[in-house]
C-alpha positions in Angstrom: 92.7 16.0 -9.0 90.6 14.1 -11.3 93.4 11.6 -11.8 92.9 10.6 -8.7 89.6 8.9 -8.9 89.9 5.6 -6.2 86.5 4.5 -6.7 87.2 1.6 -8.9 89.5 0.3 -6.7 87.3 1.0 -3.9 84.4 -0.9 -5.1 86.3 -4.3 -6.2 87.8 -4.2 -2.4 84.6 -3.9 -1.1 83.3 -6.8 -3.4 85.9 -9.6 -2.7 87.4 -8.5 0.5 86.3 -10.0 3.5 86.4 -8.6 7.1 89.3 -10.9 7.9 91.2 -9.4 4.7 90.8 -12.4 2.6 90.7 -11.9 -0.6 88.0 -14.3 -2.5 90.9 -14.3 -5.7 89.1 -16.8 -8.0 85.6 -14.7 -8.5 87.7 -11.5 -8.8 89.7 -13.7 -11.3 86.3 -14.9 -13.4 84.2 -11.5 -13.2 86.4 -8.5 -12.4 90.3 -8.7 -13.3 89.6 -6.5 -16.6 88.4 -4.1 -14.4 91.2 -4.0 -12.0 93.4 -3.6 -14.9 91.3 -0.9 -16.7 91.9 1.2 -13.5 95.1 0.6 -13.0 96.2 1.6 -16.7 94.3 4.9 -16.0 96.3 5.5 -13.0 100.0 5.7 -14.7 99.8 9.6 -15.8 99.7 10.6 -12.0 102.4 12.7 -11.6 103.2 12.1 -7.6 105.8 15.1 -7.4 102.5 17.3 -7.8 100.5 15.9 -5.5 100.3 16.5 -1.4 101.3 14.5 1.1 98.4 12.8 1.5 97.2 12.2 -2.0 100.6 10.9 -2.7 100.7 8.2 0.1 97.3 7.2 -0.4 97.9 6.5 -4.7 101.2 4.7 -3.3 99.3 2.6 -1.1 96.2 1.7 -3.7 98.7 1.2 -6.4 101.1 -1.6 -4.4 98.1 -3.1 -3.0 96.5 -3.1 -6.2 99.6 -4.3 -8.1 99.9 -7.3 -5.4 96.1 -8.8 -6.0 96.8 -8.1 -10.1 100.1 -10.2 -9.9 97.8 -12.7 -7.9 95.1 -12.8 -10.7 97.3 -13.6 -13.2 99.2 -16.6 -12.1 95.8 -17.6 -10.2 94.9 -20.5 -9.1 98.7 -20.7 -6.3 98.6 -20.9 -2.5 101.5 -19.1 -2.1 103.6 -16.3 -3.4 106.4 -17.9 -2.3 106.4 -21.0 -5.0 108.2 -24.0 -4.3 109.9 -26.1 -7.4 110.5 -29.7 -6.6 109.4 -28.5 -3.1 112.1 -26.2 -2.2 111.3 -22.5 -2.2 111.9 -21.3 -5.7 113.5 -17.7 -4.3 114.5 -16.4 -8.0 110.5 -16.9 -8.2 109.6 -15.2 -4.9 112.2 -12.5 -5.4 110.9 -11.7 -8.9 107.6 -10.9 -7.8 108.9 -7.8 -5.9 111.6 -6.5 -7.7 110.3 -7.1 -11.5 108.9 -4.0 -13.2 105.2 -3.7 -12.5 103.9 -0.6 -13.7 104.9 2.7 -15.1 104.2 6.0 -13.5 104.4 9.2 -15.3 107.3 7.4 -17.0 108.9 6.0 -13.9 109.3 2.4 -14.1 108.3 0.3 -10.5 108.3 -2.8 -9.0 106.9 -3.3 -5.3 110.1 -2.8 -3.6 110.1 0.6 -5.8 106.9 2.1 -4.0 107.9 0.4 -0.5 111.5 1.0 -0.2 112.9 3.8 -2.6 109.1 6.2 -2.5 106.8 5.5 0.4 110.0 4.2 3.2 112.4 7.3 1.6 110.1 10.3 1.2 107.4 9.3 3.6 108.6 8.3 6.8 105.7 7.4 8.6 105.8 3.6 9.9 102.6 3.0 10.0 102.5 2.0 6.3 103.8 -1.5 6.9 100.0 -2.2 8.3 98.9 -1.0 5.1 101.2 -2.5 2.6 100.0 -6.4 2.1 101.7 -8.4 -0.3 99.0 -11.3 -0.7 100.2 -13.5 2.1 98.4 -15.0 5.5 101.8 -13.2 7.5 100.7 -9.6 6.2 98.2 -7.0 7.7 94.6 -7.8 6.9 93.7 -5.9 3.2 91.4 -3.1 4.1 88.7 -3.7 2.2 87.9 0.1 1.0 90.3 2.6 -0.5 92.9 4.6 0.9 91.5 7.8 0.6 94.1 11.5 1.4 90.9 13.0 3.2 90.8 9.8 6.0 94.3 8.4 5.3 95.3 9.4 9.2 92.5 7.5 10.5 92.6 4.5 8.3 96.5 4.4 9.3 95.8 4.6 12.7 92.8 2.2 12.6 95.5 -0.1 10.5 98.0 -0.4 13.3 95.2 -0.9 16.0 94.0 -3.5 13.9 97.4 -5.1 13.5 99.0 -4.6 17.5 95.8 -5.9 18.5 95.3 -9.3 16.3 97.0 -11.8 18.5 98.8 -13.8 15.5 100.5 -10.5 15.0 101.4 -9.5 18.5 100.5 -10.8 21.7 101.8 -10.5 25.3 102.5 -13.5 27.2 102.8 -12.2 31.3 104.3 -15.1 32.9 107.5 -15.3 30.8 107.4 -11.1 30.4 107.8 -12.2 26.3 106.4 -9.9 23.6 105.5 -11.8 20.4 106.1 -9.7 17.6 105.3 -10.1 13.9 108.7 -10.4 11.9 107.8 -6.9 10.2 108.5 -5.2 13.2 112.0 -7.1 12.8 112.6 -6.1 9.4 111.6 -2.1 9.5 112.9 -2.3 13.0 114.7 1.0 12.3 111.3 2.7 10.7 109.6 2.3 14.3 112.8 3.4 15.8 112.3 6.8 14.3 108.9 7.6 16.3 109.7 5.1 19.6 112.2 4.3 21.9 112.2 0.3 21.4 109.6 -2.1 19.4 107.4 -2.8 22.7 107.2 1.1 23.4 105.3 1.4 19.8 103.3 -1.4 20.4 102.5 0.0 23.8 100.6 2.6 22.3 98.0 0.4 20.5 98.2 -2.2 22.2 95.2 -2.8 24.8 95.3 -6.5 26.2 97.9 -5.2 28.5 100.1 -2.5 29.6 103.9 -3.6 28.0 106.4 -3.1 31.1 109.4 -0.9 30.0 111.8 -4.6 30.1 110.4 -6.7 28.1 111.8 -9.6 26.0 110.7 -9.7 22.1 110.1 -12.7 19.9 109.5 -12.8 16.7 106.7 -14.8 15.2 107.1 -17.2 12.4 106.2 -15.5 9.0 103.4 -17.2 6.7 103.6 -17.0 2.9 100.3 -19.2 2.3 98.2 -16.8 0.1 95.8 -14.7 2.2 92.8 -16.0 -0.1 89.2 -16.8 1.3 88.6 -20.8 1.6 85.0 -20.5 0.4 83.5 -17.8 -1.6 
């Protein structure tokens, strides 16, 4: 389909995307932001019901992670999208910026929580997107910094939760105390990696290479940052 073209998208990743997934936000800000816009406006007459499977995820995922960065650029220069007023988290703020209405596709009105929790979560199933959904924050996965594309999405998924199981700030294995640190996304969508494993440490177990998880293991969850995942130099 013609309509879906991701080399744009591709391109501007590959440009101000680090190998860390930090995002260098005030060049893309300065030299490229029309850009991202431009492509994003000539992404809204995709019509997703017509699409397969894996064109479908693979728009969903561009589009949120796109929408994320242009939500960044336009309130750029913050540190976090979790603002604080009169230093306490501003939460109307924070909650806005994933339930307001984003875009528009084929007429449908989104916000983030739209893609993540009534499209890709509903009609998808597949778990693995929470290591490819980043929402601009240090606490997320690591942006990919290339397209989602239908022909490789399995791989890039796959490569995206080996990536993630394997970064110890994410998940790590401490022997002594038999403790499983967990990132608090595998507390939230506990019940998405229910659906393809027995218990949290059994889906980790299959990425996870530092160690083999024993079947008893306890699970903590790992503080959750909100600092903006944004490169310090450029």
């Amino acid at each position: 389909m013609d309509q879906l073209n991701f080399a744009t998208w591709d391109s501007l990743l590959r440009k101000y995307v680090d190998d860390q997934g930090r995002i260098a936000y005030g060049p893309w800000q300065q030299e490229s932001l029309p850009e991202l816009d431009q492509w994003l406006a000539g992404m809204t007459s995709v019509d997703l019901q017509s699409l397969e499977r894996t064109d479908a995820i693979a728009t969903l995922l561009n589009l949120y992670n796109a929408l994320t960065i242009q939500q960044v650029l336009h309130r750029y220069p913050i540190t976090s999208i979790r603002p604080k007023l009169l230093g306490v988290p501003n939460w109307l703020a924070f909650l806005r910026f994933f339930t307001q209405t984003v875009y528009t596709l084929n007429g449908q009105p989104l916000s983030l929580n739209a893609i993540e929790h009534d499209i890709l979560r509903q009609q998808f199933l597949d778990p693995r997107i929470h290591f490819a959904l980043v929402c601009a924050s240090i606490g997320c996965p690591l942006l990919r910094a290339a397209a989602y594309v239908p022909d490789r999405l399995n791989a890039q998924l796959e490569d995206d939760c080996d990536r993630f199981i394997n970064n110890p700030d994410k998940v790590r294995y401490d022997a002594a105390s038999c403790t499983l640190f967990c990132s608090k996304i595998f507390k939230w969508y506990q019940a998405d990696f229910l659906t393809v494993a027995d218990s949290i440490p059994a889906y980790c177990d299959r990425y996870y290479t530092a160690a083999q998880l024993p079947a008893s293991v306890k699970v903590v969850y790992l503080p959750y940052s909100w600092q903006l995942n944004q490169r310090t130099s450029s």
